[in-house]
C-alpha positions as CSV (number, residue, x, y, z in Angstrom):
1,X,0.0,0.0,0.0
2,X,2.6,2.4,0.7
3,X,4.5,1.5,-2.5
4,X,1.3,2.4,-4.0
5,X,0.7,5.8,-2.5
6,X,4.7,6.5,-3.4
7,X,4.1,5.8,-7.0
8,X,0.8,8.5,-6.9
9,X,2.8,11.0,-5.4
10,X,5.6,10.8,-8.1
11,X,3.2,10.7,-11.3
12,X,1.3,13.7,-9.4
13,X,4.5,15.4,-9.2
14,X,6.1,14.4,-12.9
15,X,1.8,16.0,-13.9
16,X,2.4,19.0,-16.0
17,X,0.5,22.0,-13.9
18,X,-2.9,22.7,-15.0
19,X,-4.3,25.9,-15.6
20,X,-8.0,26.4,-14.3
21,X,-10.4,27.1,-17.1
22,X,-13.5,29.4,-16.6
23,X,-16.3,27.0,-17.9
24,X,-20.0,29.0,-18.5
25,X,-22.4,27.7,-16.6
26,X,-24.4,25.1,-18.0
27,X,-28.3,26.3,-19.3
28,X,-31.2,25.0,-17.6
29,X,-32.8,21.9,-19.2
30,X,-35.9,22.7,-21.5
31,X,-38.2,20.3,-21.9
32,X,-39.0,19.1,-25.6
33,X,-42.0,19.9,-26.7
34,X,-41.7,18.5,-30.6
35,X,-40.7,22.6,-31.6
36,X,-38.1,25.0,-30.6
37,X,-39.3,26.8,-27.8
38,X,-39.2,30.4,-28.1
39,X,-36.8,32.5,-26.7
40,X,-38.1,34.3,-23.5
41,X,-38.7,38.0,-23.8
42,X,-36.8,40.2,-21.6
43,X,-39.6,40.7,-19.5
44,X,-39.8,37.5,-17.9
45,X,-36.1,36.8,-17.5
46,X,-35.6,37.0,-13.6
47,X,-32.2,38.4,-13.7
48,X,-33.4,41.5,-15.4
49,X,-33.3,44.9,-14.0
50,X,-34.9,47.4,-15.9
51,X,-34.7,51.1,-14.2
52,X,-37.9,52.3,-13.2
53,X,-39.1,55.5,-11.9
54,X,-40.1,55.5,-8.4
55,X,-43.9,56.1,-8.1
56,X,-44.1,58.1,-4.9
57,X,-45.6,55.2,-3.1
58,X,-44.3,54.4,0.1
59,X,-42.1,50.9,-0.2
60,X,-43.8,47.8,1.5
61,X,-44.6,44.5,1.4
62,X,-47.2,42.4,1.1
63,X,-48.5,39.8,4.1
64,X,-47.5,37.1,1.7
65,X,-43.8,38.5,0.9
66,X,-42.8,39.2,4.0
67,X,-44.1,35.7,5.3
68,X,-41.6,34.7,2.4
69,X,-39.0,36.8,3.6
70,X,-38.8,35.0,7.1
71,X,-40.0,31.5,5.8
72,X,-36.7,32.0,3.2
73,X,-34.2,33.0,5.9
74,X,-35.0,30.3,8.1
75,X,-34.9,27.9,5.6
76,X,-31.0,29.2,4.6
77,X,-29.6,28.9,8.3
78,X,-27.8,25.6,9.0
79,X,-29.1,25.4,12.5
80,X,-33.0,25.8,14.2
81,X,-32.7,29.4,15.3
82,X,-34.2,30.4,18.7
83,X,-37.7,31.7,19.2
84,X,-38.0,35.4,18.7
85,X,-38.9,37.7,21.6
86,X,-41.5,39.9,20.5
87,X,-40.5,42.5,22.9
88,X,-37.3,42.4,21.0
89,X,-39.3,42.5,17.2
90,X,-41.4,45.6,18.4
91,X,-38.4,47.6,19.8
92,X,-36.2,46.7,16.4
93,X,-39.2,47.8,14.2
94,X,-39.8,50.6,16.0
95,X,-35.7,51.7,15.5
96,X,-36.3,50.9,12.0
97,X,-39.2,52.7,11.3
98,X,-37.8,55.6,13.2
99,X,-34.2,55.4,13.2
100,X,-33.0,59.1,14.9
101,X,-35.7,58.4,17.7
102,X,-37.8,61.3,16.6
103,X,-40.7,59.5,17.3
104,X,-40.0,56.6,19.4
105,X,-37.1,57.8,21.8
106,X,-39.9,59.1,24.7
107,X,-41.1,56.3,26.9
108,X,-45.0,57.9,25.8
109,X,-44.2,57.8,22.6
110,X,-46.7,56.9,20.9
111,X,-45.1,54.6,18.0
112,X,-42.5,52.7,20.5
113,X,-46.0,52.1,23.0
114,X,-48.3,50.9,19.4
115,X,-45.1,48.6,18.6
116,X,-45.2,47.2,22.4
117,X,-49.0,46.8,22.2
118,X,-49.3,44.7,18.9
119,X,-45.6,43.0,19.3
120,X,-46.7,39.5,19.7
121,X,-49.4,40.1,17.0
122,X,-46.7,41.3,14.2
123,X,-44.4,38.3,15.2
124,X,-47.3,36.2,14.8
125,X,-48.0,37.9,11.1
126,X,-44.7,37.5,10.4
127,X,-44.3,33.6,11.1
128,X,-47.4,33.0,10.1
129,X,-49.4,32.0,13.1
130,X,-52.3,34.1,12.0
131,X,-54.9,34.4,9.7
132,X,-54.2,35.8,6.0
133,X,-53.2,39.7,5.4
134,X,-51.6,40.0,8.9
135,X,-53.9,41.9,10.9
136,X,-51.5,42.7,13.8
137,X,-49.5,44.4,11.4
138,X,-52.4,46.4,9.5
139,X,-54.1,47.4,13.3
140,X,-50.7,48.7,13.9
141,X,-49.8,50.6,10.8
142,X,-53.4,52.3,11.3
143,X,-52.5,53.0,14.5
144,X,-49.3,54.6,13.1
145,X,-50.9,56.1,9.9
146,X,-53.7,58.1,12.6
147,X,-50.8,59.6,14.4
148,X,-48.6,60.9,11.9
149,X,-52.1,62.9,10.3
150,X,-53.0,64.2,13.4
């Protein structure tokens, strides 16, 4: 065996060196249909970005995407993660909604106290341990959208 392993080693060595080659990636497989299927419009290609001119709409997503969002990362991690505190959610949401504190630095503030209140409902929405369209979430963004017009 060890004669064997000495004789690898030698014809690895004598090997001429070999340069690694960039190889394209290989295009998904098509199934036949009997025709040549036509080529897919740039439009439904996933990988492209077309600019587009912001609306004026406030960014957001839907129950379902963000339910995606969370189902997605937890899927990626190699491990169970630990539960999530809802205390914890409410007060990170509440820093990333208002990130300088303007409205959420007071203790009677009245967006850090609506997160507090519905914190166990959003983390709820957000696994999705509650009915369709996350109604935590919409109560509180009411609750947020009526204090900001007052």
């Amino acid at each position: 065996m060890l004669g064997g392993a000495a004789i690898l080693w030698a014809l690895r060595l004598g090997s001429p060196r070999s340069v690694p080659r960039l190889v394209p990636p290989a295009a998904p497989a098509v199934a036949s249909t009997g025709s040549d299927p036509e080529p897919a419009s740039p439009s439904e290609d996933p990988r492209v970005h077309a600019f587009r001119v912001p609306s004026g709409g406030a960014p957001g997503l839907s129950c379902s995407e963000a339910r995606a969002v969370v189902h997605q990362a937890r899927a990626q991690l190699a491990y169970v993660p630990d539960a999530v505190d809802a205390r914890s959610l409410a007060a990170a949401a509440a820093d990333w909604l208002d990130p300088y504190g303007l409205w959420s630095i007071a203790p009677d503030a009245p967006a850090l106290g609506a997160f507090d209140t519905h914190a166990s409902d959003l983390l709820a929405d957000l696994e999705g341990r509650s009915p369709q369209g996350c109604p935590g979430a919409r109560v509180l963004g009411e609750e947020l959208a009526a204090w900001v017009a007052e």
